[in-house]
C-alpha positions in Angstrom: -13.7 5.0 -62.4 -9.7 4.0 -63.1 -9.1 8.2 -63.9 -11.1 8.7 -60.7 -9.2 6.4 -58.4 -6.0 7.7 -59.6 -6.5 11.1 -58.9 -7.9 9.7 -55.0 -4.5 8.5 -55.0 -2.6 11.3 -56.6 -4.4 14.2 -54.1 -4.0 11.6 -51.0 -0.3 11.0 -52.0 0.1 15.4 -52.2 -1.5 15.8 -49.2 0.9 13.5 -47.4 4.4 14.5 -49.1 3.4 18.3 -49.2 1.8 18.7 -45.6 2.7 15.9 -43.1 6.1 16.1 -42.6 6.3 16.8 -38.6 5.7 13.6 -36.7 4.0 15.3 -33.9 1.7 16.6 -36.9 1.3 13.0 -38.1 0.5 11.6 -34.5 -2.3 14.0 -33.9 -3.7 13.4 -37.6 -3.9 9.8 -35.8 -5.8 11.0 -33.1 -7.9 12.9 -34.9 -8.5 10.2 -37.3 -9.4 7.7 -34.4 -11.6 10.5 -33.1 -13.1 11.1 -36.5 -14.0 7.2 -36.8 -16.0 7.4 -33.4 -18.0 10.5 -34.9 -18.9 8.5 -37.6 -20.1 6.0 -35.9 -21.8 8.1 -33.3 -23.2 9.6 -36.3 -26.2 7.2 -36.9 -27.7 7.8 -34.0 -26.5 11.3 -32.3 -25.6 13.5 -34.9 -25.1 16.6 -32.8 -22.6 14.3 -30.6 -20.8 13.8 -33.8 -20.4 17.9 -34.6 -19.4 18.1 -31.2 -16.5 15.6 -31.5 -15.7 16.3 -34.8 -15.0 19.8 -33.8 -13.8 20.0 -30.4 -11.2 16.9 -30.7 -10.7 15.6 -34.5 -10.7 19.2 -36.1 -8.7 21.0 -33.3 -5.9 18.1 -32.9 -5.8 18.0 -37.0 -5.3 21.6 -37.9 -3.4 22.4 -34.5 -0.6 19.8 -35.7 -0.6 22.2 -39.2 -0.5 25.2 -37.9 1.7 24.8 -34.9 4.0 21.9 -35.2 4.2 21.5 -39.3 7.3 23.2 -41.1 6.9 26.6 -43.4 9.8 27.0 -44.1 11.0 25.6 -47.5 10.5 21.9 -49.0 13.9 20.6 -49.6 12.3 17.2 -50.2 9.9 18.1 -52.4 11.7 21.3 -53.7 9.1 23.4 -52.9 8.4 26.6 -50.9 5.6 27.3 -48.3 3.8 29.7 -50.4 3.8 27.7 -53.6 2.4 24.8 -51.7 0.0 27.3 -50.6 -0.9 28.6 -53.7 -1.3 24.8 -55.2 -3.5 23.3 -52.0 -6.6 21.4 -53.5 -8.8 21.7 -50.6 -8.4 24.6 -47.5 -5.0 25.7 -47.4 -4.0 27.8 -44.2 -5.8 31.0 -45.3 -9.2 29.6 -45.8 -9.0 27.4 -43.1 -8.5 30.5 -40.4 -11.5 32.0 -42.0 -13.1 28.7 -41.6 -12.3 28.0 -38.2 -13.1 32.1 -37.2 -16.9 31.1 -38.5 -16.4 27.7 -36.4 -15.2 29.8 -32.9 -17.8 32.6 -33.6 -20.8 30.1 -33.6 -20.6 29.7 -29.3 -20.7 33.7 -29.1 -23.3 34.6 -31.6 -25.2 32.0 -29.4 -24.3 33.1 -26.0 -25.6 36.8 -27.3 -28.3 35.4 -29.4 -29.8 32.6 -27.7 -32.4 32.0 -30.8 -29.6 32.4 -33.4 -31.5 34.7 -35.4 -34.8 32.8 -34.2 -33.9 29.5 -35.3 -33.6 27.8 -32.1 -36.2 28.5 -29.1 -33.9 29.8 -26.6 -31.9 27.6 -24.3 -32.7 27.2 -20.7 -29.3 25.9 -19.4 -26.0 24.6 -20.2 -27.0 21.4 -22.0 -29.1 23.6 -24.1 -26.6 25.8 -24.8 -24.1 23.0 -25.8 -26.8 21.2 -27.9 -27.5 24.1 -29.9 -23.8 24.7 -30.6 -22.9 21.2 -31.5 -26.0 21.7 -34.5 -24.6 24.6 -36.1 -21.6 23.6 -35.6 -22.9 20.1 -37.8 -24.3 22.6 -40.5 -21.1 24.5 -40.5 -19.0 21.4 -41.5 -21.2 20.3 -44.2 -21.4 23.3 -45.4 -17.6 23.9 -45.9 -17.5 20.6 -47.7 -20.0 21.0 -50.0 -18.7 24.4 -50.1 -15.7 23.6 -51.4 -16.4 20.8 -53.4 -18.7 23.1 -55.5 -16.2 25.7 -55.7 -14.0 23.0 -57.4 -16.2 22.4 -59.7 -15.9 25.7 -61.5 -12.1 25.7 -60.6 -10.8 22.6 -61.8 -13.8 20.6 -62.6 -16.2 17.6 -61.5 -14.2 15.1 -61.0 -11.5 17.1 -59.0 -14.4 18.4 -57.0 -15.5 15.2 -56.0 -12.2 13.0 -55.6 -11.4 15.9 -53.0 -15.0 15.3 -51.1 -14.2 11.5 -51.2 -10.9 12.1 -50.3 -12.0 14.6 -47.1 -14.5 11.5 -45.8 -12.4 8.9 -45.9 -9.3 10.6 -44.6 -10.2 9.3 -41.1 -9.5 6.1 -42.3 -6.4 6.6 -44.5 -4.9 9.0 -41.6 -5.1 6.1 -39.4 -3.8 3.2 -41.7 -0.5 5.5 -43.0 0.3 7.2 -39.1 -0.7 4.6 -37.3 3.3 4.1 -36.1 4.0 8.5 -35.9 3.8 8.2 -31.9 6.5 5.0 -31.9 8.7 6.8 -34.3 8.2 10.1 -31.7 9.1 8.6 -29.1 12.6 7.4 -30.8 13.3 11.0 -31.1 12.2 11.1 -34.7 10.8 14.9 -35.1 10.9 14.7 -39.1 9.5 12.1 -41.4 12.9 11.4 -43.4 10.3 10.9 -46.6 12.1 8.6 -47.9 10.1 7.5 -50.6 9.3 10.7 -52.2 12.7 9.3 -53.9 10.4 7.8 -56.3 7.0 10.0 -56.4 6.2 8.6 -59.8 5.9 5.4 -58.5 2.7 6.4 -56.2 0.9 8.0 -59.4 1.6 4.7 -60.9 
């Protein structure tokens, strides 16, 4: 359990040195995190309402802030290129996760031209329908990619690694919202860059 905790910490403590530097990013991780908590909650008792959030609001603000607003040029803080942090992601670097998110924005037009889906679904009769139908692939699509991956880790870089990065992938709402919860204040002081200060000491976090 202690060899498993650490490496939570160790891939939670990459993730944020390596990929959050923009404070516009970290702000919408925070909104996305907050959105991410509701779908959880909504969860237990609308599960297509969670796909639909989870999607449309937590996934779009989350990877929009890495695509658009994060820094790819190279790490002077961490002494790192783009491509080597790339090369060294644990989960879906930038790559997989256009492929991910092309399956994710083909899901509304496969439906719209295949109402069944390939005779899964009776065919919608209106809107709602439509919108319901989405939202369930849409669920299926996102456990998918996390079992997906976590299986693919397995044969990559073993159990363990495999399964910190699932835990680490459902509990980031959480830990998103604890660690960003001041980006918007420090946005709004002009602050466009996390300074990073503490990667000064990084051995200190693997502690």
């Amino acid at each position: 359990m202690q060899s498993f905790l650490a490496e939570l910490k160790i891939q939670r403590w990459d993730d944020h040195r390596y990929y959050h530097h923009s404070r516009i990013n970290q702000s919408l991780h925070l909104l996305s995190a907050i959105s991410f908590i509701i779908a959880y909650i909504t969860m237990f008792f609308d599960p297509v309402k969670s796909a639909l959030i989870g999607w449309l609001v937590s996934m779009v603000s989350r990877q929009s802030g890495h695509f658009f607003f994060e820094p790819k040029g190279y790490d002077q803080v961490n002494r790192a290129t783009h491509q080597h942090k790339e090369d060294i992601k644990v989960g879906y670097n930038l790559r997989r996760k256009v492929i991910l998110h092309a399956v994710w924005a083909l899901v509304p037009l496969v439906l719209w031209l295949d109402p069944t889906f390939f005779g899964i679904f009776s065919a919608h009769t209106g809107g709602a329908g439509f919108v319901r139908h989405v939202g369930e692939v849409w669920l299926v699509v996102g456990i998918g990619a996390l079992i997906f991956r976590t299986v693919q880790l397995f044969f990559l870089k073993g159990v363990q690694t495999g399964l910190v990065w699932a835990t680490k992938i459902l509990t980031d709402p959480f830990n998103d919202a604890l660690i960003y919860a001041k980006a918007p204040l420090y946005l709004l002081r002009g602050e466009l860059i996390d300074p990073m200060g503490e990667i000064a000491e990084p051995e200190a976090h693997r502690a």
